[in-house]
C-alpha positions as CSV (number, residue, x, y, z in Angstrom):
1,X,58.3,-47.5,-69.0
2,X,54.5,-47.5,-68.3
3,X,55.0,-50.0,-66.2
4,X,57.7,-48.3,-64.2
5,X,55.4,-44.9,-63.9
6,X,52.5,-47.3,-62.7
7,X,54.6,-49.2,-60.0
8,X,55.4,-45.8,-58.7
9,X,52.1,-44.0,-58.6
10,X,50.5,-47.1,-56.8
11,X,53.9,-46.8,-54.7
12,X,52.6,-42.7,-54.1
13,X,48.9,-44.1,-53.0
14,X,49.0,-46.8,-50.9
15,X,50.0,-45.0,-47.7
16,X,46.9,-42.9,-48.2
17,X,44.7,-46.4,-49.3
18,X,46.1,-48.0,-45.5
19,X,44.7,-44.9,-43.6
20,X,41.1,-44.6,-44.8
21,X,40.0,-46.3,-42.0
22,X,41.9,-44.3,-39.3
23,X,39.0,-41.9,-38.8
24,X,36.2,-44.2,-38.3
25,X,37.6,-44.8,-35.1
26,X,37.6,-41.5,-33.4
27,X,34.4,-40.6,-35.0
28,X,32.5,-42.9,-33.2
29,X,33.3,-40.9,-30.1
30,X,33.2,-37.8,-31.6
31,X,29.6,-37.8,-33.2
32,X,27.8,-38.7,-29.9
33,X,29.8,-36.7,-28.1
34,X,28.8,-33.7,-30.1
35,X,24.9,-34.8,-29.8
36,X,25.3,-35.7,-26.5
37,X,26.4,-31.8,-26.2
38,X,23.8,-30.4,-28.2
39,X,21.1,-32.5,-26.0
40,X,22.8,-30.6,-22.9
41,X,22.7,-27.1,-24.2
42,X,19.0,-28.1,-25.3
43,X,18.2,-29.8,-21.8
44,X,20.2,-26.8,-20.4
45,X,18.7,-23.4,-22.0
46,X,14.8,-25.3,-21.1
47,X,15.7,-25.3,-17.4
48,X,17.3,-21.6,-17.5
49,X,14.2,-20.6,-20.2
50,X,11.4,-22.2,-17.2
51,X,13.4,-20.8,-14.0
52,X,13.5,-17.5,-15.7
53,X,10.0,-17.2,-17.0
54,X,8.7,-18.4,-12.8
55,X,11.3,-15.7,-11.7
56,X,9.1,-12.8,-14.1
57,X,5.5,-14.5,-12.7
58,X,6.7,-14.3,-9.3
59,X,8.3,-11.1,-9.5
60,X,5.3,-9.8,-11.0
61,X,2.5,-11.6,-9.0
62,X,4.2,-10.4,-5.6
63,X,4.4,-6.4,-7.1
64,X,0.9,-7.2,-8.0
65,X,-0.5,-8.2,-4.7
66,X,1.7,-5.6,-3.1
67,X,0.3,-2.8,-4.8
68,X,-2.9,-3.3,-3.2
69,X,-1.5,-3.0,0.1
70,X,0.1,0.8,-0.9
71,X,-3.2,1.8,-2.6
72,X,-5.3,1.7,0.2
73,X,-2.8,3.6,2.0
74,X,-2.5,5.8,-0.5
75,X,-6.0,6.3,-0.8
76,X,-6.7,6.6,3.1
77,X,-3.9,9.2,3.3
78,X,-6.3,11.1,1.1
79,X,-9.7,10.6,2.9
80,X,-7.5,11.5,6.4
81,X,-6.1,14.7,5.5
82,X,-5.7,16.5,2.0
83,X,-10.1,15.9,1.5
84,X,-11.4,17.4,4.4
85,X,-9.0,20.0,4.1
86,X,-10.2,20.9,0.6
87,X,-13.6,20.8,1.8
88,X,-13.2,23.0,4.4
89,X,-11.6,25.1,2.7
90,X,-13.9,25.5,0.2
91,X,-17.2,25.7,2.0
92,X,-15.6,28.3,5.1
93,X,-12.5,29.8,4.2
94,X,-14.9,32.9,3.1
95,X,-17.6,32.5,6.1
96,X,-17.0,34.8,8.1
97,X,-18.3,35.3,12.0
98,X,-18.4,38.9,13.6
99,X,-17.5,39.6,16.7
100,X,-19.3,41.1,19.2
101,X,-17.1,43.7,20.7
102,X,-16.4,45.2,17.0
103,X,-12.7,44.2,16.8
104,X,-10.8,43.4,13.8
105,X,-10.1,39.4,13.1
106,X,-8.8,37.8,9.8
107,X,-11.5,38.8,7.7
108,X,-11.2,42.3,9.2
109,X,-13.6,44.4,10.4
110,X,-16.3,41.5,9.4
111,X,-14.1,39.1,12.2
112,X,-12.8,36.0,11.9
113,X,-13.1,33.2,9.1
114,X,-15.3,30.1,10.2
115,X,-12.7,28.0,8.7
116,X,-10.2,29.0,11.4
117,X,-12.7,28.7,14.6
118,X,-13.4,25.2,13.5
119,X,-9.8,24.1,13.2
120,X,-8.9,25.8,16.6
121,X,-11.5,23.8,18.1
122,X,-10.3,20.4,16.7
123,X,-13.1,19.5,14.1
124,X,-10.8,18.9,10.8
125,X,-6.9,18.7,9.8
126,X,-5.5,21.5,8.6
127,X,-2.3,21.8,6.5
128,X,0.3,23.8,9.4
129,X,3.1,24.6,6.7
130,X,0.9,27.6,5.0
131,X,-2.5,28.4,4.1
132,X,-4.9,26.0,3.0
133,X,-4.3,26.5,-0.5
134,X,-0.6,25.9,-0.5
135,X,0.7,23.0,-3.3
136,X,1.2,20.1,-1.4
137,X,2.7,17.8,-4.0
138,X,6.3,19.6,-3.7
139,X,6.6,19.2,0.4
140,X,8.4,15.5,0.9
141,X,5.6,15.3,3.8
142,X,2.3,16.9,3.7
143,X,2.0,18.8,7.8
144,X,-2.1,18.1,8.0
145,X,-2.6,17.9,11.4
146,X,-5.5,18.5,14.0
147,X,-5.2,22.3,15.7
148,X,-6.5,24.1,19.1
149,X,-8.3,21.6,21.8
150,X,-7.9,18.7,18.9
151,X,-4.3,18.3,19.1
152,X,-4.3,15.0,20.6
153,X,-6.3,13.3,17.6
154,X,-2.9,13.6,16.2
155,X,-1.2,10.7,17.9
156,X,-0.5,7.3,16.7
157,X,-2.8,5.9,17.6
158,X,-5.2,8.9,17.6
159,X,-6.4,10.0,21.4
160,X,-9.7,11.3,21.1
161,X,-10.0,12.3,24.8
162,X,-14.1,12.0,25.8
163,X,-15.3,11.0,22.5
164,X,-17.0,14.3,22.4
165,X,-16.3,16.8,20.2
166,X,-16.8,20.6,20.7
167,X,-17.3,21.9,17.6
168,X,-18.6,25.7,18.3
169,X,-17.6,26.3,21.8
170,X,-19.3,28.3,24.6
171,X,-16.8,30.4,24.6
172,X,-17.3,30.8,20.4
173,X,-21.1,32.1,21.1
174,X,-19.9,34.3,23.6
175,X,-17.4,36.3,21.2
176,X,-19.3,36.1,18.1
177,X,-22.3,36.9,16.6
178,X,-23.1,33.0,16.0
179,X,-26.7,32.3,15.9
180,X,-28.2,29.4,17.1
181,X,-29.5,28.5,13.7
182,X,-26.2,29.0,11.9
183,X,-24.8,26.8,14.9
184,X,-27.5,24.3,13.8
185,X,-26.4,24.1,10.3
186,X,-22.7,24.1,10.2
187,X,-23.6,21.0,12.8
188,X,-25.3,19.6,10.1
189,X,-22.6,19.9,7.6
190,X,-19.9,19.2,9.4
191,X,-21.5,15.3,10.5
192,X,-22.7,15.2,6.7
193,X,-19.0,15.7,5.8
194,X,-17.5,13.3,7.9
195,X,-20.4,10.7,7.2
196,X,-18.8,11.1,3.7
197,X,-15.7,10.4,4.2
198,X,-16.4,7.3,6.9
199,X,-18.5,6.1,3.2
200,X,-15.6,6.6,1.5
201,X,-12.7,5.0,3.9
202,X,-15.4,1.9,4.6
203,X,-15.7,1.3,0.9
204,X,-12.2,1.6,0.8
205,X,-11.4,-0.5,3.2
206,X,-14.3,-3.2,1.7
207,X,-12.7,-3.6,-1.8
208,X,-9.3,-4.0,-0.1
209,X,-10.4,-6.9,2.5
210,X,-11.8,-8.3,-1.0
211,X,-9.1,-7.8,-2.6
212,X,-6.4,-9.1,-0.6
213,X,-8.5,-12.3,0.5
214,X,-7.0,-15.7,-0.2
215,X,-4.4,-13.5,-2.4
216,X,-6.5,-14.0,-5.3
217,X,-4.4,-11.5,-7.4
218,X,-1.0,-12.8,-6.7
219,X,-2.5,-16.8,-7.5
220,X,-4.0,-15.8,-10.6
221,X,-1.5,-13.5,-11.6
222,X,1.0,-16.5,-11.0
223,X,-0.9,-18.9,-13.2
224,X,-1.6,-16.7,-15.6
225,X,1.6,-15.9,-16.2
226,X,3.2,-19.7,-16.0
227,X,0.0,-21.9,-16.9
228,X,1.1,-24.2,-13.9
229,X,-1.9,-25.7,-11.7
230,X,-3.4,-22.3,-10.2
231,X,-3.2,-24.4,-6.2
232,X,0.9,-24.2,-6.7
233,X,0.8,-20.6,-6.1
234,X,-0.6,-20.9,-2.8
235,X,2.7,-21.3,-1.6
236,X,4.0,-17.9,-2.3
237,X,1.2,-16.5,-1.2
238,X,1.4,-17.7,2.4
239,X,3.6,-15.3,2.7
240,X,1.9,-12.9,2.7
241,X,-0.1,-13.5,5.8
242,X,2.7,-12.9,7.8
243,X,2.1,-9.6,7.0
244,X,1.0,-7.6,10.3
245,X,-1.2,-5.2,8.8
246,X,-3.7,-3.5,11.2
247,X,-5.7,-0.3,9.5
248,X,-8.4,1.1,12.2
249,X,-10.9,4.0,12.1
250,X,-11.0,6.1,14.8
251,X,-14.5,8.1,15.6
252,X,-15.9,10.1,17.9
253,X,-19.3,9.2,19.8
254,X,-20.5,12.9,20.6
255,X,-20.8,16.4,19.1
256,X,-22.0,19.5,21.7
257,X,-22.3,22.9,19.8
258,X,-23.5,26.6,21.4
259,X,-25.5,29.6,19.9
260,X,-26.8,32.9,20.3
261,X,-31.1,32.9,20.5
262,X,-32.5,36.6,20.8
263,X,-34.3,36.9,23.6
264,X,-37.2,39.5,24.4
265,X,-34.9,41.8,26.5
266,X,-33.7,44.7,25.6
267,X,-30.9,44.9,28.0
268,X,-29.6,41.3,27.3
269,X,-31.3,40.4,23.5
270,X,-29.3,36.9,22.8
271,X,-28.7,34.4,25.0
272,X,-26.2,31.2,24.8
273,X,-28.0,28.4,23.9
274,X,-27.2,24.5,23.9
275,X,-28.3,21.1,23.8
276,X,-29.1,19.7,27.2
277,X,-26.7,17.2,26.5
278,X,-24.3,16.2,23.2
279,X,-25.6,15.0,20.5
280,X,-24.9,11.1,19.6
281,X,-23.2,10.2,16.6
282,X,-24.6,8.5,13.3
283,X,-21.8,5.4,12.7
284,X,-21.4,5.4,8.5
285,X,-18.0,2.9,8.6
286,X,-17.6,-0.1,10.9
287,X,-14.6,-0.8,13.0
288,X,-14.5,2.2,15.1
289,X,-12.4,3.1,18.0
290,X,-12.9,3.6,20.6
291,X,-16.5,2.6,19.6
292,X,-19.3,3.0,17.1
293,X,-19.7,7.2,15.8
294,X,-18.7,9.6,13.1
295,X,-15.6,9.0,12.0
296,X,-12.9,11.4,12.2
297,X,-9.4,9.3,10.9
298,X,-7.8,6.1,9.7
299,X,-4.9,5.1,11.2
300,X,-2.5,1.9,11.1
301,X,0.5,1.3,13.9
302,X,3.7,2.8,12.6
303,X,4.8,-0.8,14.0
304,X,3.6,-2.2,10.9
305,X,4.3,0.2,8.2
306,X,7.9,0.0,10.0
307,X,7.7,-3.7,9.0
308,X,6.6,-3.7,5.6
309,X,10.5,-1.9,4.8
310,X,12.3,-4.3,7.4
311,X,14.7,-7.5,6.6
312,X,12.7,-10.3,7.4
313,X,13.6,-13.7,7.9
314,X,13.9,-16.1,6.5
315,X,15.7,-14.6,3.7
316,X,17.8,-12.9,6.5
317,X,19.0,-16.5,7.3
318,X,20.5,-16.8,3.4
319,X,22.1,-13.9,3.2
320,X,19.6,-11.9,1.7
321,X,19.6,-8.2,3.2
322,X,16.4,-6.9,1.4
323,X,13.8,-4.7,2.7
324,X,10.7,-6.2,2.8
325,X,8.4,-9.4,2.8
326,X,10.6,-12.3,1.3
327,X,8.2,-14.2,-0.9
328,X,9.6,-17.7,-2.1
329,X,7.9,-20.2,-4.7
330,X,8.8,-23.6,-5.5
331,X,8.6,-24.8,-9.3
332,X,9.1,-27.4,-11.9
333,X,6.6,-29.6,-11.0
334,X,5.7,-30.2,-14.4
335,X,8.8,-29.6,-16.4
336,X,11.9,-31.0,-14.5
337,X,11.2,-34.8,-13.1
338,X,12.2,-36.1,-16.3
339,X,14.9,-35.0,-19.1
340,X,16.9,-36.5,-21.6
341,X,20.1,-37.6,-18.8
342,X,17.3,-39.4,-16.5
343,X,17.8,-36.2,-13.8
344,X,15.3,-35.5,-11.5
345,X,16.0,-32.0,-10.6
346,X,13.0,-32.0,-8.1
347,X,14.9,-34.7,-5.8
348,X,18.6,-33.4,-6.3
349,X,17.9,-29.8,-6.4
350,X,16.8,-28.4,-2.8
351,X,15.0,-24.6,-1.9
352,X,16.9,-24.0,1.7
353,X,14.6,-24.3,4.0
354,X,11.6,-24.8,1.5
355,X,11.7,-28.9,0.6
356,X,12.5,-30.3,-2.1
357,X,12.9,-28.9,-5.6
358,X,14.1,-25.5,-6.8
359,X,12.6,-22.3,-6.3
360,X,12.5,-18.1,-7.1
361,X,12.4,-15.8,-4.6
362,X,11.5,-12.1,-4.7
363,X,11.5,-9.2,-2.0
364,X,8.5,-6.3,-1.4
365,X,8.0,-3.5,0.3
366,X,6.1,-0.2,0.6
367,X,7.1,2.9,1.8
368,X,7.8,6.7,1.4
369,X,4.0,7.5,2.9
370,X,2.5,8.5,5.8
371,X,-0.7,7.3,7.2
372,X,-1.7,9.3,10.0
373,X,-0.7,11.8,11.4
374,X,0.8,13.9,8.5
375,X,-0.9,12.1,6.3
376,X,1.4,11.7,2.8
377,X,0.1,9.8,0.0
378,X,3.3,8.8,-1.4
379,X,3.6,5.0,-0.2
380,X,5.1,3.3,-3.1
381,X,5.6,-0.6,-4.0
382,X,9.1,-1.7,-4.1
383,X,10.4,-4.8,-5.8
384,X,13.8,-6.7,-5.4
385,X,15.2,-9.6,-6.6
């Protein structure tokens, strides 16, 4: 009976004993398979984990470098329009000039505010929208613009007629009571104004040349921010000397003023008074046009700020419809001339246009800003992938 039960147990088992061996077979396809699939994912996620973190240096090294291009217009906006203004404003809004036949002006019967013969006669920008003290920040585009016999100045590029400027007029000293020693010292502090801001725009315009040469920030921002050989990154930034960027001061060579002297007779007891020719020009900023002076603006060709917010190629030729610079950069270099499947991604895998090897590309611009005339600090740095 045993004997029987045993016989038919072993009967039970041996189908079971013949097929142990049935899955070595497809495991030794399965298990390499499934590291062979592991290695890709591992070889995969490193090439998506180095494109991606060279996408975020670029995209951050071009913003970089761009910025400096909108700060100096930002900054240059300032010194053109919304400064003097203020200064003005402070130091002659409440001067005010008498006239000599006794008539009622803007200050009433004292006559007319200094501030307001100055700007008629073309010596400083003058907000148009309001008074002086308007806010400025709300208006989409601050109107500071020359007035009177200076409305030229506020072409682009500026025409400054003569170079001379007539900042009290004859005809000023013969309707005011303007002495000829007041004459002499708003002279004075009108070409110590403007020496001021020519200081200011040439130092501006000194830490920008600086700043932008050999594109330090965008090379070092690069490396910094990928820890690849800091020459690679020369490559990006030759693109941005295909930037046409042209910022020029504009001075005038000449200032002629007229006075009032009292004279010793009683029937005619001032006199106009003048220099016996205009007075030259102290030159506090270099690059002046239409040559050497006291400078009056900056200005850049809207041909160029037009650019910096245009498609350019060659990204136009692949599609990409952008505004701005396109800035390219080839990399992997160091990472992807080897890997686990023997794949040389730097001689299969081809930037258009840009050799051999893969690359990242990113778009800048600036704009919303105006330079001169109207000038609107409001240029902003735009990024896009």
């Amino acid at each position: 009976m045993l004997s029987l039960m045993r016989s038919a147990w072993e009967g039970l088992l041996w189908p079971l004993r013949c097929r142990r061996g049935q899955l070595a077979i497809p495991s030794l396809f399965v298990l390499p398979s499934l590291f062979l699939f592991v290695y890709l994912l591992f070889e995969t996620a490193k090439l998506s984990r180095e494109k991606i973190r060279h996408q975020f240096a670029l995209d951050a090294a071009a913003f970089i470098e761009m910025t400096n291009y909108s700060d100096f217009l930002n900054r240059s906006a300032y010194v053109n329009g919304a400064f003097p203004q203020r200064i003005f404003y402070e130091g002659f809004w409440n001067t005010c000039i008498e006239k000599k036949d006794n008539t009622s002006g803007e200050c009433g019967t004292q006559g007319d505010r200094l501030y307001n013969i100055l700007y008629k006669n073309g010596g400083f920008p003058h907000n148009i929208a309001g008074d002086p003290s308007t806010e400025l920040d709300s208006m989409p585009t601050w109107l500071i613009r020359f007035g009177g016999t200076g409305g030229g100045k506020n072409s682009n590029p500026p025409s400054l007629g003569s170079g001379t400027l007539e900042l009290l007029t004859m005809q000023n000293a013969l309707d005011y009571w303007l002495s000829w020693d007041d004459a002499q010292d708003i002279y004075k502090l009108y070409v110590q104004i403007y020496q001021l801001l020519g200081s200011v725009e040439d130092a501006q315009y000194s830490v920008f040349k600086r700043l932008t040469a050999d594109h330090n920030f965008f090379r070092k921002s690069y490396w910094l921010n990928t820890n690849d050989d800091i020459s690679d990154a020369k490559e990006g930034a030759q693109f941005f000397n295909n930037f046409t960027f042209r910022p020029q001061a504009n001075c005038i060579q000449e200032i002629m003023i007229y006075g009032n002297k009292p004279t010793n007779n009683p029937f005619q007891p001032y006199k106009i008074w003048a220099p016996a020719s205009p007075v030259a020009m102290p030159t506090t900023i270099s690059n002046c046009q239409p040559s050497s002076g006291l400078f009056q603006m900056e200005s850049i060709p809207q041909a160029d700020l037009d650019a910096m917010k245009a498609v350019h190629s060659p990204a136009s030729q692949y599609g990409l419809a952008n505004k701005g610079y396109p800035i390219f950069q080839s990399w992997g270099k160091e990472s992807l001339t080897k890997n686990y499947f023997n794949v040389n991604f730097m001689s299969n895998v081809r930037c258009p246009g840009f050799g051999l090897g893969p690359c990242v590309h990113a778009t800048v611009s600036v704009s919303g800003g105006k330079l001169w005339s109207n000038p609107t600090p409001k240029f902003q740095t735009r990024l896009y992938p």
